[in-house]
C-alpha positions as a Markdown table, in Angstrom:
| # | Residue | x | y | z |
|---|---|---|---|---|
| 1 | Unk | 131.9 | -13.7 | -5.9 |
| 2 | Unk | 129.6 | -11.4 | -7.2 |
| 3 | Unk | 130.8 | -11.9 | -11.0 |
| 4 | Unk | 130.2 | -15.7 | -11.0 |
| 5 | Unk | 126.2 | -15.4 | -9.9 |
| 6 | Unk | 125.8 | -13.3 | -12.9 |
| 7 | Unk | 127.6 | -15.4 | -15.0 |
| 8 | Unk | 125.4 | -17.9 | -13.9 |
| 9 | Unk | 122.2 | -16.3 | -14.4 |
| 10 | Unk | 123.5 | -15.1 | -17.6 |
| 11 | Unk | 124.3 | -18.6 | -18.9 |
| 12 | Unk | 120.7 | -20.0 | -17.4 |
| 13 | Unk | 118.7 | -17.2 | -19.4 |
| 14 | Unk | 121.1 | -18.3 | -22.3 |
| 15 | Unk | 120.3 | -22.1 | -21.8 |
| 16 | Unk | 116.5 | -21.2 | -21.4 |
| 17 | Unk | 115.9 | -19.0 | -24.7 |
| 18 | Unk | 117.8 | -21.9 | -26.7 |
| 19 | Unk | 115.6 | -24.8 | -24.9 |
| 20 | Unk | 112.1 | -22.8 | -25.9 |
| 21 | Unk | 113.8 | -21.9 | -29.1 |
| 22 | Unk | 114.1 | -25.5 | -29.6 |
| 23 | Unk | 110.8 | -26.2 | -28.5 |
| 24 | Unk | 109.4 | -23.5 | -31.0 |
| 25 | Unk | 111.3 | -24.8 | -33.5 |
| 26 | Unk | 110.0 | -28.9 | -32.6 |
| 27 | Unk | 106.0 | -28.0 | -32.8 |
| 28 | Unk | 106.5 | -25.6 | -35.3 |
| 29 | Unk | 107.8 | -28.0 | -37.9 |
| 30 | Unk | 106.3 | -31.2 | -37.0 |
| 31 | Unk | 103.2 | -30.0 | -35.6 |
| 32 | Unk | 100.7 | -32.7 | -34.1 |
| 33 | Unk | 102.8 | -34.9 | -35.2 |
| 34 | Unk | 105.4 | -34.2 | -32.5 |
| 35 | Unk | 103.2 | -36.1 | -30.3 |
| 36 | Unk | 103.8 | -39.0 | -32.2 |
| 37 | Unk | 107.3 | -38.5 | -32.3 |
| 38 | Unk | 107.8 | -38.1 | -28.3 |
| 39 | Unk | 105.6 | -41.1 | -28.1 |
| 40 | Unk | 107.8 | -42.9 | -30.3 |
| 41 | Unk | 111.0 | -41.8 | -28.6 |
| 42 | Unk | 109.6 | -42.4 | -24.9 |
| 43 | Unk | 108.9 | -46.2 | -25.8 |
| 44 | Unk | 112.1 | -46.6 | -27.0 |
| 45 | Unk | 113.8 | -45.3 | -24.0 |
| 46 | Unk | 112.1 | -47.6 | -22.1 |
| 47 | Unk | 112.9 | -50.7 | -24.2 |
| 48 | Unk | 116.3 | -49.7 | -23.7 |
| 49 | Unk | 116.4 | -49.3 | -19.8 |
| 50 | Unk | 114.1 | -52.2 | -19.3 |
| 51 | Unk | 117.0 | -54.0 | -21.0 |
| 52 | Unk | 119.9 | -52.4 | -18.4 |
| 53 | Unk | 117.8 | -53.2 | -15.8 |
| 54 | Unk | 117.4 | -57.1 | -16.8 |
| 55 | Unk | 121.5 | -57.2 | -16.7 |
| 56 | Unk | 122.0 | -55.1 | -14.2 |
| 57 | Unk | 119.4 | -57.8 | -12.1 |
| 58 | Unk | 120.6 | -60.9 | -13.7 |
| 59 | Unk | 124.4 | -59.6 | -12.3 |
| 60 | Unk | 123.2 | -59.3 | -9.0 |
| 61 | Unk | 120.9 | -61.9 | -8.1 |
| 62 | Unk | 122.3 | -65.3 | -10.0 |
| 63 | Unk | 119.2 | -67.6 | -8.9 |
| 64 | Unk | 116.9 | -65.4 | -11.1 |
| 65 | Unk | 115.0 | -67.0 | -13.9 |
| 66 | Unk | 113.2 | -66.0 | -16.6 |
């Protein structure tokens, strides 16, 4: 029982040096521009699941209109 907790905290300090690693690496090579680029990526996201939504509202209510 023992074992797996340390696996487990061994593969969350893994998992948490590669994610700032990442992170590093992100602002470190785009720069201020990485704002731009999370900006970018956040609208899109939210085109995209404003769209699932609309189906997913359309499916279950048949006397909506746009």
């Amino acid at each position: 029982m023992k074992s797996s907790g340390l696996k487990d905290n061994a593969l969350l300090l893994i998992t948490g040096a590669l994610c700032a690693l990442a992170a590093w690496f992100f602002w470190s090579y785009f720069k201020s521009a990485g704002f731009d680029i999370l900006y970018i990526v956040t609208i899109v996201a939210l085109i995209f699941e404003n769209q699932k939504l609309r189906k997913a509202l359309k499916a279950t209510d048949p006397t909506h209109h746009e």
